[in-house]
N, C-alpha and C positions, 0 to 999 in steps of 0.2 A: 504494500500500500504506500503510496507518494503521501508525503504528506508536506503541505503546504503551509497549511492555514492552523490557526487552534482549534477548529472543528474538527480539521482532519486528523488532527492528533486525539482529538476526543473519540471522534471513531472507532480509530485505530485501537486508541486501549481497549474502551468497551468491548471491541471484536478479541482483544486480548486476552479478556477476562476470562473465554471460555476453553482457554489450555493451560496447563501445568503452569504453576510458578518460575520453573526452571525454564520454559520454553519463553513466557512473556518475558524474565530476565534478558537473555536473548533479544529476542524481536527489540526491543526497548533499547540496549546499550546499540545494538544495529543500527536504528534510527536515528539516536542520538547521533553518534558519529558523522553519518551522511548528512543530518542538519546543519552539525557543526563545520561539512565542508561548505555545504551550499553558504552558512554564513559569512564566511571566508574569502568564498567571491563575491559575495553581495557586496563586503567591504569594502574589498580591495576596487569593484568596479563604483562607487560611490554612490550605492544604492542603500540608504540609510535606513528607510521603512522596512525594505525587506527583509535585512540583517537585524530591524528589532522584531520583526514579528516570526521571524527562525528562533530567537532567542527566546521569546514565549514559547514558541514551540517545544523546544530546548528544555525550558523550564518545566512546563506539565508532564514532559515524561519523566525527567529528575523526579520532581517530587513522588510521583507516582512508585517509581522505580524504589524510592528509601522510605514507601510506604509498605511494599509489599518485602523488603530484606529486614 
């Protein structure tokens, strides 16, 4: 799942919620990561909104993630 938007990151966990802890770990730290690229270039190309709304993004699965460890 792409995830974008904080919707899509809502999504995403919700659809998360219905496998193993182990697996949503997983899926989770995965997406983080590629967020973390995508924000990277949003920076570096001077794209300011996008790079904060990656970082929300960013954010809801963090908290989620040291919700469920």
């Amino acid at each position: 799942m792409e995830i974008t938007t904080e919707e899509h990151a809502r999504e995403a966990l919700a659809a998360w919620r219905e496998v193993s802890v182990t697996v949503q770990r997983l899926e989770i730290r995965l997406a983080v990561e590629k967020l973390e690229l995508n924000q990277m270039y949003y920076e570096q190309k001077g794209r300011e909104e996008a790079a904060a709304r990656t970082e929300r993004c960013i954010r809801l699965l963090k908290d989620y993630l040291t919700d469920i460890e």
